[in-house]
N, C-alpha and C positions, 0 to 999 in steps of 0.2 A: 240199745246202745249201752255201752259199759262205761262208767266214770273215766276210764284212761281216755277211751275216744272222746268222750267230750271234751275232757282237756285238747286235748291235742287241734281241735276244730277251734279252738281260740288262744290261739297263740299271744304269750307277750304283746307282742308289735304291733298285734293285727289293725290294721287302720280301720277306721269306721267317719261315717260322715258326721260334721257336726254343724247342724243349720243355725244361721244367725236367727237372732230372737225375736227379733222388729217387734211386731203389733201381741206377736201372739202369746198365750199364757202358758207358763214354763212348768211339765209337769215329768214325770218317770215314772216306768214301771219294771219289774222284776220277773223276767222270765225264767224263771224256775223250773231247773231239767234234774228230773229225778231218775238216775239211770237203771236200765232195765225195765222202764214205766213208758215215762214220758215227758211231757211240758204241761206243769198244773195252769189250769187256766180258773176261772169266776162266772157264774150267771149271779149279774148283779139285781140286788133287788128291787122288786115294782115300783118300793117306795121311794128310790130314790130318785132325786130332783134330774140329775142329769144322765144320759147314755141307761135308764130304766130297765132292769130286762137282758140287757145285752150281756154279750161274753167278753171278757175283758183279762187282761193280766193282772193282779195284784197292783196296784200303782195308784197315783193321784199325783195332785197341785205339789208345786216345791213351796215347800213356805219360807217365807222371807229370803235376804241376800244372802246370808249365811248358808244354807240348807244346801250340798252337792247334793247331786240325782244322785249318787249311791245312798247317800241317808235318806233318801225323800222315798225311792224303792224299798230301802229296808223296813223302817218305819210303815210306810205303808202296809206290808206285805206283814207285819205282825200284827197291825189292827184287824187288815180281814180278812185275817187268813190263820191268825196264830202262829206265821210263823218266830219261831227266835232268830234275829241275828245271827248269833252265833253258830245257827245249823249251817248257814248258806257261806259258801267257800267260790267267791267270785271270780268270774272266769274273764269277764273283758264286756265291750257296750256291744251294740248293734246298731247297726246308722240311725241318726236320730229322723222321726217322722214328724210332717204338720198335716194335722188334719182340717177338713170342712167345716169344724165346729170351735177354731181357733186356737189348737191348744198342740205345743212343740211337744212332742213327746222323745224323753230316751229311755230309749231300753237298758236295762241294763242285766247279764245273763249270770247266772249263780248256779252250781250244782247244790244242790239239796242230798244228805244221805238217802240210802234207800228205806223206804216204811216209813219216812217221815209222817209223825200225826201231824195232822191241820184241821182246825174247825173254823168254821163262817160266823164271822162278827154276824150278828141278827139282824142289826139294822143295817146294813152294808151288803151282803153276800148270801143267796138263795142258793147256793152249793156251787162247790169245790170238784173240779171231775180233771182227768190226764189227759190229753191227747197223746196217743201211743206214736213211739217214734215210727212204726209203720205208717203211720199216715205220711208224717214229714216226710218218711224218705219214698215215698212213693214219689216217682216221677211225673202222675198223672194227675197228681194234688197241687196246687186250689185249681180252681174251675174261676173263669172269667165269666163273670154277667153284666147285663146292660138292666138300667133303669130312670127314671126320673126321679131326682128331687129338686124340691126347691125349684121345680119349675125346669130344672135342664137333666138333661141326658147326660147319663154317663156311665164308666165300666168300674169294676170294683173286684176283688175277690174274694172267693167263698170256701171256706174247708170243707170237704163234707164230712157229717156226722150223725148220727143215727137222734140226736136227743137235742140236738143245740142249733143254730144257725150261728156259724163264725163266721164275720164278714168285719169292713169296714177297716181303722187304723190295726184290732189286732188281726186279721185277715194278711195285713202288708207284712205285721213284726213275725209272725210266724213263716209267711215267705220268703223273709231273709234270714230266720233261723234256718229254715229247712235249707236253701243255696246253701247256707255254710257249711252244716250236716251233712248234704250232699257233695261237699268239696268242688263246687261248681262255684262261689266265691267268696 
């Protein structure tokens, strides 16, 4: 997809959902669409204490009351990832999600130039990879699975991909990227 398309997929106005905060712990991340590529995503490293392993969007915790999810994504997204601020040219949120593990997430969506460098904070980030917008815009992407945790059953979604398992809260923000991609909502 080209830089105009993506503009155009988040319009001004576009409404997005925005969940109350109650119990859970208020965090943002930066979905970052590099046109002509794709959406950079994270395999986070083993060592760390939470989500270990997994594939994740650049993001974290918002710190203090001060701190909008846009600065708490941006911020985030140059500790580990390198990105600068100033590359990313914001295009609008993506409904906010809560996950099973407490924590409200919002998206928030930025175009990145094209060949943007990025490198992985060491202690944070075990590599940096794209999901091609051919995946997103496939129709036949994610795949629904069932499994137990925690003792209960239940359905989740899966990207497929040759190197990665993407499931879980970024499994959801990437299936509402792709519906918007897809002009389906």
């Amino acid at each position: 997809m080209k830089a105009a398309q993506l503009r155009r997929a988040f319009p001004e106005n576009l409404a997005f959902n925005a969940l109350a905060l109650g119990r859970l712990r208020p965090a943002s991340v930066l979905v970052a669409l590099e046109p002509g590529r794709g959406v950079w995503l994270t395999r986070r490293s083993r060592l760390m204490t939470t989500h270990a392993g997994q594939v994740s969007f650049p993001g974290g915790k918002i710190e203090g009351l001060g701190e909008t999810p846009v600065e708490a994504a941006l911020r985030e997204a140059q500790e580990e990832i390198g990105l600068d601020p100033a590359q990313v040219e914001l295009l609008g949120r993506l409904h906010d999600h809560a996950t099973g593990t407490g924590f409200h997430i919002t998206p928030i969506v930025g175009l990145v130039p094209e060949g943007v460098a990025l490198r992985p904070a060491d202690d944070e980030v075990e590599e940096i990879f794209a999901l091609p917008f051919s995946a997103l815009l496939n129709p036949d992407y994610p795949l629904r699975r069932q499994a137990v945790w925690r003792g209960r059953e239940g359905s989740f979604w899966v990207w497929p991909h040759p190197d990665h398992v993407i499931w879980g809260a970024t499994a959801e923000i990437l299936r509402l990227l792709a519906l918007r991609l897809r002009g389906v909502a």
